[in-house]
N, C-alpha and C positions, 0 to 999 in steps of 0.2 A: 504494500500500500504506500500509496505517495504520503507526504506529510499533509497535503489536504482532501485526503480521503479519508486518514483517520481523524484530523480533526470536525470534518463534516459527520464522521459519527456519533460524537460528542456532546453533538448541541443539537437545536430542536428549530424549527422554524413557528412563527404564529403569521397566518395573515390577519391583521384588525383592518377595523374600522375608525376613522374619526367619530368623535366623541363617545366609545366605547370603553371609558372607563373604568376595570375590573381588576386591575393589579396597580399597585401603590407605584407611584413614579412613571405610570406606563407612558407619557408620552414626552420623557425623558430617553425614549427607546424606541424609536421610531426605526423599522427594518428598512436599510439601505437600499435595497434591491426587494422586485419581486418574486415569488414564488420559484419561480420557471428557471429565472436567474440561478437561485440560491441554490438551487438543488443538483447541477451539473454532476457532482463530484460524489451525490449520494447525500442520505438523512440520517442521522440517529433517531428524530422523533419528530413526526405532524404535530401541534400541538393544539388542542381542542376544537377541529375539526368539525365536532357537531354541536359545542359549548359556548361557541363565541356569539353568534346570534341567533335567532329562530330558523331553523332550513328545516326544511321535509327530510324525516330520517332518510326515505328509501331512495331519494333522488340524491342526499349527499354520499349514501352509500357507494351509487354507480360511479358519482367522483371517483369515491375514496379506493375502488379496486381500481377503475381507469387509471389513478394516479400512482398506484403498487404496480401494476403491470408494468409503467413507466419506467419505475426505481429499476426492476426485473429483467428489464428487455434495453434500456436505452444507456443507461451508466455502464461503467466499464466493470464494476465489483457485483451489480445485480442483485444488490442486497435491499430489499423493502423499509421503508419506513416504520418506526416503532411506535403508536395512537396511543398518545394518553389524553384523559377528560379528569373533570374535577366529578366526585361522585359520592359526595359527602352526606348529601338528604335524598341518594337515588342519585343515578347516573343525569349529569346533567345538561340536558337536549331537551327540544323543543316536544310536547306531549308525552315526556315520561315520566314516569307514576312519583310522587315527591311526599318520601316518609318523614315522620318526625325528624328534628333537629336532633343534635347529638344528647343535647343536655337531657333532653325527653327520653335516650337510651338507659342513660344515667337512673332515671326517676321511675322507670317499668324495675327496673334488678331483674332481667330477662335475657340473658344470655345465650339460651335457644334461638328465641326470637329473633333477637339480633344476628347471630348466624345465618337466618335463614331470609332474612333480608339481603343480607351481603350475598347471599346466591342466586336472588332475585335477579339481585343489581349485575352483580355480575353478569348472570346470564343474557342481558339485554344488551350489554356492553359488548361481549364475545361476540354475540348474533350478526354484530355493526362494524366488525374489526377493532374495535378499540382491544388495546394487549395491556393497559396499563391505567390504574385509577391512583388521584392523589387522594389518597383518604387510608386511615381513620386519623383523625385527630388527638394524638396522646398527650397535651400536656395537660396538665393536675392544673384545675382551677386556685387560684391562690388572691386573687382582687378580682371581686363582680364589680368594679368600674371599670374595669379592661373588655374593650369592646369586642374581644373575639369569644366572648365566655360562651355564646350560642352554638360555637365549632367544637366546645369541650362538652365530656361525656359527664365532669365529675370533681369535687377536690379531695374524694380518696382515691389514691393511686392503687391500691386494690381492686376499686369496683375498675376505676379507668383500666385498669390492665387485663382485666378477664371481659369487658364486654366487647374491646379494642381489639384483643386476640379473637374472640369469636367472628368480628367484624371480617377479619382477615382471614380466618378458615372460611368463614361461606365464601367472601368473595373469589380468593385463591382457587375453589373446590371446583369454577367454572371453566380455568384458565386463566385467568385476567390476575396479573400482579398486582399487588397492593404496595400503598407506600404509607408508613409512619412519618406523622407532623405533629410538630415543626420540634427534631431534635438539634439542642434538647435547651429548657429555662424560656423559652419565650412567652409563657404565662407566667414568670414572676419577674414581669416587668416594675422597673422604677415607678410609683405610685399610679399602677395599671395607665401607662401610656404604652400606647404602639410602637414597639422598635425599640425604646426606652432601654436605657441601661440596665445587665440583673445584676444585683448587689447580691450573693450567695455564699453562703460558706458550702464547704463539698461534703457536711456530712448532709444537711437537706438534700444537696443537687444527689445523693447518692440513694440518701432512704426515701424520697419522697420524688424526684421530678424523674428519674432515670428508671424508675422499677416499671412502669409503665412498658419502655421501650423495650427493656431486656427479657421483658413478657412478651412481647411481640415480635422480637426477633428470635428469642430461643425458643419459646412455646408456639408461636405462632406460624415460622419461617417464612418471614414476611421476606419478599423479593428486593424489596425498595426503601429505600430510607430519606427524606426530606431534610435536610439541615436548616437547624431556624434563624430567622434574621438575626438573632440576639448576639450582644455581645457580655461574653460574662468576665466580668473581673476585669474588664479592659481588652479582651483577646475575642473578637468575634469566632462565631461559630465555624462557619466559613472557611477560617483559615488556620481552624486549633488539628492540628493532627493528634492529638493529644484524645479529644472525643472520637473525631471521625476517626481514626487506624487502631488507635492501642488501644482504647474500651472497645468501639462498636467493630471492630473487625477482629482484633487480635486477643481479647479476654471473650467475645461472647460468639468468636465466630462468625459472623456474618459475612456472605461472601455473593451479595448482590452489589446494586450501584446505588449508589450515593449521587442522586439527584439534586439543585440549585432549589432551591424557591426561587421563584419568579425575580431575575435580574440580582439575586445575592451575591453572586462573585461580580457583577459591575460597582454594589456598593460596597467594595472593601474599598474603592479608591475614593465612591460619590459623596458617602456618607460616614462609613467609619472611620477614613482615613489612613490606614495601615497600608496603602499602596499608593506610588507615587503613578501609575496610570493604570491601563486595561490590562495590559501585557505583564505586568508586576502583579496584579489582582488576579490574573489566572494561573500566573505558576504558585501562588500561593494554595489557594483553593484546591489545584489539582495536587500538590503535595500534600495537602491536607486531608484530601481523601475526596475531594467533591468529583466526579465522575461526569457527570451531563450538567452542562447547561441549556438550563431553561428561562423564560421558553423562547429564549432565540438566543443566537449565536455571536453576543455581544462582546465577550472580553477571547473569547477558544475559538476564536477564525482570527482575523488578521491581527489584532493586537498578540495572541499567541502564536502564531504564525513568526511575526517578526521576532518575538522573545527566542525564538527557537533559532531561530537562523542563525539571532546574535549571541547564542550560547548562555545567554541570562537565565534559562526553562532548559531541563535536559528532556529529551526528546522521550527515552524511558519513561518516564512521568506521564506523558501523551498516551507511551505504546500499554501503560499499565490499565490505564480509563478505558481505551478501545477495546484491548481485550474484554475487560468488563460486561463495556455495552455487545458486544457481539455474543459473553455468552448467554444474558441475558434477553436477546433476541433467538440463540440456538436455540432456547428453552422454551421459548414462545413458538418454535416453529418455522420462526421466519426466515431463515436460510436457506430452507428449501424450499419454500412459500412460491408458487407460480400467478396466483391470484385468476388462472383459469377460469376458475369454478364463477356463478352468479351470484352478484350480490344479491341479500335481502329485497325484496319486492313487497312482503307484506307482513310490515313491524308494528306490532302491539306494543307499545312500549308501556301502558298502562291495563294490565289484563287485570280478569277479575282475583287471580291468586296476587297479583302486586297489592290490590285494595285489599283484598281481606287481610293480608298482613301491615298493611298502612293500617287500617283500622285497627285491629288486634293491637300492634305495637301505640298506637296512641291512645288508646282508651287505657291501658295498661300502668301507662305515664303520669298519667291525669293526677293528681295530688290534693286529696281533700284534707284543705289546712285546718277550716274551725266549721262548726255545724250545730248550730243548737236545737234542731231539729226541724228547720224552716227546708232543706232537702232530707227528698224528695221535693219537685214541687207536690201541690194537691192537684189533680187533676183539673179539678173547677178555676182555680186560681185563674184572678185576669193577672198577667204578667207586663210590665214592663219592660220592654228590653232597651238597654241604652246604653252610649258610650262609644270613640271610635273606632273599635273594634270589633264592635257587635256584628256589621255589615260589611268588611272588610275582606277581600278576600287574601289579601297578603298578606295580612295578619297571625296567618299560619303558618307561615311561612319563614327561613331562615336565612341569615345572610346568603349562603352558597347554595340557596332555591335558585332554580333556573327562574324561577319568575321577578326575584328581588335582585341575582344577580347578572341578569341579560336581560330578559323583558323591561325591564325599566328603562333601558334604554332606548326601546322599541314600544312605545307608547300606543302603536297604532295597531300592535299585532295582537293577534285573541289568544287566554292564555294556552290553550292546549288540550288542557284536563280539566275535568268536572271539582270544581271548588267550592263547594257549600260552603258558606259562611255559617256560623254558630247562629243568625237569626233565622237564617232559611230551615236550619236544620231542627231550631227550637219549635218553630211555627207548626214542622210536620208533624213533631213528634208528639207534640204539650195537646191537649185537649181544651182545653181551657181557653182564652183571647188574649190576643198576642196582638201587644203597639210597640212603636217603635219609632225612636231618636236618635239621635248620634250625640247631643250634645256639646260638642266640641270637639278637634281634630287632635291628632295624637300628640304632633308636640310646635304648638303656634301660644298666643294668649288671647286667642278671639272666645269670650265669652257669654256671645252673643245667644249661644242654645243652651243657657244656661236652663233661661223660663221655662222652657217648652221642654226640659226632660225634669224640672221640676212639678209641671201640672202633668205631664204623662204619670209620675212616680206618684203623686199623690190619689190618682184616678187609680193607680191600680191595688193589688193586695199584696205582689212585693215586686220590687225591682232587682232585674239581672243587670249589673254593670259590668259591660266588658270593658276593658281597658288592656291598656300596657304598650308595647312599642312598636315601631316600624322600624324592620332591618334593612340595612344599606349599606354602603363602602365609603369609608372615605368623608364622614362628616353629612353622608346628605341624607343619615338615619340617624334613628337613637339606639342602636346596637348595630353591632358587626364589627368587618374591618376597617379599624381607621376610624372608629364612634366610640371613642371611650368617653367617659362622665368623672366629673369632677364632687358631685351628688347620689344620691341614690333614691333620692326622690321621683314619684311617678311622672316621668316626661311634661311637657307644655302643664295647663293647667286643668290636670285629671284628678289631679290629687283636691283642688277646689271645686270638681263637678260631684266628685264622689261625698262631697262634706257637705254641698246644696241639697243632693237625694238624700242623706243622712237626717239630715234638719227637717225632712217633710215628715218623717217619723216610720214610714212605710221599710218596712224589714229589708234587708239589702243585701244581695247573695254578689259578693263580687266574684269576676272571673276574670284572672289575668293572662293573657296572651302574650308572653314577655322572652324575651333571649337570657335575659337575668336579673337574678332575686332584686327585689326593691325594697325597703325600710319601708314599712305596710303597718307595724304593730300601731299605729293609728286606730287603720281602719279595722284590723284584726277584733280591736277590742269594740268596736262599734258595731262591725256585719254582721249580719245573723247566719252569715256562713261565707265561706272562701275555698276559691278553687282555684290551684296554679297549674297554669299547661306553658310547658314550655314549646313554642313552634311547633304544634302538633301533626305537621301537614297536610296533605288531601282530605284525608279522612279526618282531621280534628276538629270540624264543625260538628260532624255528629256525634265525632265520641266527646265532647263537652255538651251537649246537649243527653247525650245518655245518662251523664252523670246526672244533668238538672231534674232529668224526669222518672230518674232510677232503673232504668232500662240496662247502666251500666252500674255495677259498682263498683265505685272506687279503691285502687290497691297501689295507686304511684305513693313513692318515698322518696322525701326533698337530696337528690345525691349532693345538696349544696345547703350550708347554712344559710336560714331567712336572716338580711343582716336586721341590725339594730338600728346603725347609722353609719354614714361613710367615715364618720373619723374615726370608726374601729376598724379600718381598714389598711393593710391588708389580714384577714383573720382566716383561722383554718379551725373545723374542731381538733386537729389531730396537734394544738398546740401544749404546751408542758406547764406546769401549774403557773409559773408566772406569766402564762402570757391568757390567764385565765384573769376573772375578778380577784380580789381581794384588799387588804387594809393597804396596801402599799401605796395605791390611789386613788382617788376619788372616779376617775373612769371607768362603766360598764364597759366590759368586750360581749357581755353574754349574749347570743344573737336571739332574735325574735321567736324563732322557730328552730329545732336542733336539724343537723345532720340526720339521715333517718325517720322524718315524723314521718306522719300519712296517717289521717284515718279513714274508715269503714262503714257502709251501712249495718255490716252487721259488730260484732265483736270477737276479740281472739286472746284468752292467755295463756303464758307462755311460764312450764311449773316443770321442777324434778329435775334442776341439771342436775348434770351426774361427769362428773370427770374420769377418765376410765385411770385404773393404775399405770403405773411405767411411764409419766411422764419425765419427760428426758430432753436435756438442750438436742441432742443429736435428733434426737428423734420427734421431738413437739410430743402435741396431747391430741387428744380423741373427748369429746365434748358429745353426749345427748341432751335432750329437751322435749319433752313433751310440749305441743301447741296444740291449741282445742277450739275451734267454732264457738262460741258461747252465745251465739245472738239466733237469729231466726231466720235468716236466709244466707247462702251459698256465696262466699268471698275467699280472698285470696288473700294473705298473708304473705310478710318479707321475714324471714326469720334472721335475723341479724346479733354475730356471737361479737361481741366485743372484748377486747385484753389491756391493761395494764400492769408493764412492767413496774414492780412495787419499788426497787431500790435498782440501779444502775450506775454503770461509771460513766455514763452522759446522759444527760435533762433527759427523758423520754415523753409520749405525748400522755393526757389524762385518760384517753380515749383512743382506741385505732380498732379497725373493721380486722375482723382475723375470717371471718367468713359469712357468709349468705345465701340463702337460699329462698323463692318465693314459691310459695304451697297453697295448691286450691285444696278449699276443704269444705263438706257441707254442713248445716247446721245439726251441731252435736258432737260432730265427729271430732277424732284425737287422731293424732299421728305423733311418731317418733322422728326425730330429725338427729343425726347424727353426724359431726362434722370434726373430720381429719386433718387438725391444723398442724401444716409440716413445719420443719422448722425455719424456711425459710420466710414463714409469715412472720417471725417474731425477732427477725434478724435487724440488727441494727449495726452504723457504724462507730467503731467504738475509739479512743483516743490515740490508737497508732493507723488509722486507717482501712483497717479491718472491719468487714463485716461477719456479726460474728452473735450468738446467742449465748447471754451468758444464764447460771444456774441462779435461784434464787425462788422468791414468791413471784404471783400471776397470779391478777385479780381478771378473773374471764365473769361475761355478764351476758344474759340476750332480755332482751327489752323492747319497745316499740321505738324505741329512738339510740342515739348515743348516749344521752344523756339520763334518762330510765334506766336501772337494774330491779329489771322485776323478779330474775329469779338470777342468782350468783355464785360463785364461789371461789376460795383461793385454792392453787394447786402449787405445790412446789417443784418448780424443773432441778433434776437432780443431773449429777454429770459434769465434766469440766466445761468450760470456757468452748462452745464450738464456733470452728471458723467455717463459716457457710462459702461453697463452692458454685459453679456455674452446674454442676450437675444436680446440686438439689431441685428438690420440686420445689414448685413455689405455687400452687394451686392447691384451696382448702378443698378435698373431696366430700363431697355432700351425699350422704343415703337417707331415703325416707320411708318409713314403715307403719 
């Protein structure tokens, strides 16, 4: 291979469009040359093909093998293009099926589920030629003012690791490689801004932001790894070989490619600074372990090109990434790829098994915060419905929905798929009379509808208030990319429409549509019931409306603390006594709502743990529980084991998930839940670097929150000092009986 043939393997091409705004700085990157141009010498990667704006799957298809056959038949190496798409809430193109947001994976503890999405997704993906999705999202939520909280699953890096890996087995199970993002700190940004500096010491980045990843790469074999814009400690990601080679390659294995986010090796010169141009920013990156850039070929064509010549970039470094990408396309198939065969001609990209698991997985999510018993409605009930989100249909929706993150910029176009909004779906299902307001828009201060959803509210018997945010990129939402908050207050002025319906005295069942938790104990303590759906997609018009009318009942669990207020921020349950309350000062941290709430129409308690003998650092514990239906109808339980390390030779947290399991059960019935926490669930790093479990007491608890021990007890780990390996398990195995 020439030297611009393997760098043309390297990098990715995107054709955009003006005013197409979807990646940070994008039109700071403006492709020199067109397509046709670009491609003489061969692709490592088309990039978002069917994602960049609305096209007919089956007409971009015949493009997209016309333009394989090309690669096959006209270049001199004959090697295909390698298709990746963003595929984060559902593959995303124009009419395909769009599931909950991630945080709503988080809030079901449905691991299955999730699995069997990612095969969904996958499989539509495969059907289309796409070989490569940027998704799952692994970092551990750590500030809900940080605007990408809607892309995370969670702020325990447990649940984030086991629903992150399932994501990655279904998808993988199709063909289609997955990629883990954004490794690794870029949700614990400088006081949750974008890009922002992390301030971290490396036992956190070890026990809390990286166990994500090394579940995903070692349990999961995810193919692809995303490095994140962050810079930790001063040393961007981008250009640490330190993460990329000696951790993610050479301690855990990993022997895929190591793909750019979008234009990162251009900002080690634009923005971080560590390189004095393009040519300097790529042989860093590539020595660092970054393999493709995406998604074009900004700093790894001519600015490396020239580095090479001039001997500054050793060419090995070039031939070690190419290698890479090519076997990562042997894998895919594409080597010997002819693209003979016919494209797709007739693509369901939204079938009825896509919606029954968009619904499934969103009703699942749904999180019923407070309820005095005003849900159910009554059937008779006249209802109110108000707020701007009642009638919405993007409201469902996620920063990286194809409809928030493409359709917005295409205003004219229809969205694709069937979007029930929560008032369309409350009207079918409610029996009773159904009005309807909006009140005031999501985040403006026109309060001009105030009147009129306060005589709607007073007219009726209670009022639904939807509320909460619109996602977007880049400042022109109130969550996403590029939307972070300085507050955490309810956007524009919803938090003053919600206090107008209050004062008419009419019982007030909020439901909020939101990307992330809000400082609500306001309204908590005034609603006569609260519902949080985080972006519940296609299907979460109805399953918030199942919830109102009881058709569904509720079983999501907050996988994020309700905060208090933003100056407690940044907060984690999973912090150590001093970063709890107490006399030292006069500031609450304690959040609104714990990690773990959710309640039920029906009831469930949780009696008789039992720790089994031979607990052992080497070996961890073995934990049963009996759980029991106590109430009168058929729901579904999170059975959730918590542990505290009681003495250690570093802080530990009050709280940490050691396992989970969600159990339907019907009214009356008992089961036995029985949960194998190995040792690497209870591993920490300890003061020379080591992770390691030490002997002592372990206060283990299961309860309906973090913060409940309904039933508990201490075991003592006996055994010396164990140093946990890459070969431990790191998965609680769950039996139920």
């Amino acid at each position: 291979m020439t030297l611009d043939e393997k760098l043309a393997q390297i990098v990715g091409f995107w054709e955009k469009s003006e005013g197409e705004a979807v990646a940070p700085l994008q039109g700071e990157f403006e492709a020199p040359r067109g397509l046709d141009d670009a491609i003489q010498d061969g692709l490592g990667h088309l990039t978002r093909v069917y994602g960049t704006r609305p096209v007919d799957a089956a007409e971009r298809a015949a493009w997209l093998w016309a333009k394989q056959r090309w690669f096959v038949n006209e270049t001199r190496l004959g090697i295909p293009a390698l298709v990746h798409e963003e595929c984060l809430t559902g593959l995303s193109a124009w009419g395909a099926a769009t599931f909950p947001t991630p945080l709503a994976w988080g809030a079901s503890f449905d691991a299955d589920l999730v699995t069997r999405m990612g095969e969904l997704i996958g499989g539509s993906m495969r059907e289309l030629g796409i070989h490569q999705g940027l998704a799952p999202v692994l970092d551990v939520i750590r500030d809900p003012r940080w605007g990408r909280v809607d892309e995370c699953i969670s702020e325990d890096p447990y649940l984030v690791g086991t629903l992150g890996t399932s994501y990655v087995r279904g998808l993988q199970s199709t063909g289609v490689h997955a990629t883990l993002k954004h490794f690794v700190g870029y949700s614990a940004s400088q006081s949750g801004r974008n890009f922002a500096p992390v301030h971290i010491g490396r036992r956190e980045l070890a026990d809390v932001l990286l166990v994500p990843f090394e579940m995903g790469v070692v349990d999961g074999g995810v193919r692809s790894v995303m490095h994140s814009y962050a810079g930790i400690d001063g040393v961007p990601v981008a250009a640490d070989p330190d993460l990329l080679t000696g951790l993610l390659r050479e301690r855990w294995g990993f022997d895929g490619t190591v793909v750019a986010d979008y234009f990162g090796v251009a900002f080690l010169q634009l923005l971080h600074h560590v390189a004095a141009d393009l040519g300097e920013a790529a042989g860093q990156a590539l020595a660092a372990g970054v393999d493709i850039e995406l998604p074009t070929g900004d700093a790894y064509l001519e600015p490396l090109a020239a580095a090479v010549r001039a001997g500054t970039v050793e060419e090995s470094l070039v031939d070690r990434a190419v290698l890479r990408a090519l076997a990562q396309k042997e894998a895919l198939g594409l080597l010997d790829a002819t693209f003979e065969d016919e494209p797709p001609t007739d693509v369901d990209l939204d079938s009825p098994e896509h919606r029954e698991v968009a619904a499934l997985l969103a009703e699942r999510s749904l999180v019923l915060l407070t309820n005095d018993g005003t849900l159910p409605l009554a059937r008779d009930a006249r209802v109110a419905v108000i707020g701007p989100n009642a009638d919405r249909a993007a409201a469902l929706f996620g920063c990286y929905s194809f409809l928030n993150h493409v359709l917005a910029h295409h205003p004219d176009a229809v969205v694709g798929i069937e979007t029930p909004t929560v008032l369309e779906a409350l009207r079918r299902e409610h029996g009773g009379d159904v009005s309807s307001t909006p009140g005031c828009a999501v985040n403006d201060d026109d309060r001009s509808g105030f009147a009129a959803a306060v005589a709607a509210a007073s007219a009726a018997d209670v009022a639904v208030l939807v509320v909460g945010d619109h996602a977007a990129l880049f400042g022109r939402g109130t969550v996403g990319e590029g939307c972070d908050r300085d507050d955490l207050e309810l956007p524009g002025v919803q938090r003053q429409l919600v206090e107008a319906v209050l004062a008419t005295g009419t019982p007030v069942v909020l439901v909020m549509l939101t990307g992330r938790p809000y400082a609500v104990d306001w309204a908590l303590e005034r609603c006569a019931a609260a519902v949080q759906a985080f972006f519940p997609g296609e299907e979460g018009g109805n399953a918030v409306a199942g919830v109102l009318t009881g058709r569904v009942n509720p079983s999501g669990r907050l996988p994020v603390s309700l905060p208090r207020s933003a100056g407690a921020q940044p907060y984690t349950y999973l912090h150590p006594t001093l970063g709890g309350d107490g006399d030292v000062t006069n500031l609450s941290t304690v959040p609104t709502l714990p990690f773990g709430h959710g309640l039920s129409y029906t009831s469930f308690t949780r009696t008789d743990l039992r720790v089994a003998p031979g607990a052992t650092t080497s070996a961890g514990l073995t934990v049963t529980v009996t759980v029991t239906n106590t109430g009168d109808r058929a729901g579904a339980d999170v059975v959730q084991l918590y542990g505290k390390d009681v003495v250690a030779s570093v802080t530990r947290p009050v709280a940490q998930l050691l396992g989970y399991r969600r159990v339907e059960l019907e009214p009356g019935q008992s089961v036995e839940v029985e949960l194998a926490v190995p040792a690497a669930r209870l591993a920490f790093t300890d003061r020379t670097g080591r992770r390691v479990v030490e002997p002592g007491a372990l206060e283990v608890w299961v309860g309906p929150s973090c913060a409940q021990r309904e039933t508990e007890a201490v075991v003592d780990l006996a055994g010396e000092t164990y140093p946990v390996t890459i070969d431990d398990p790191r998965w609680t195995g769950v039996t139920v009986r």
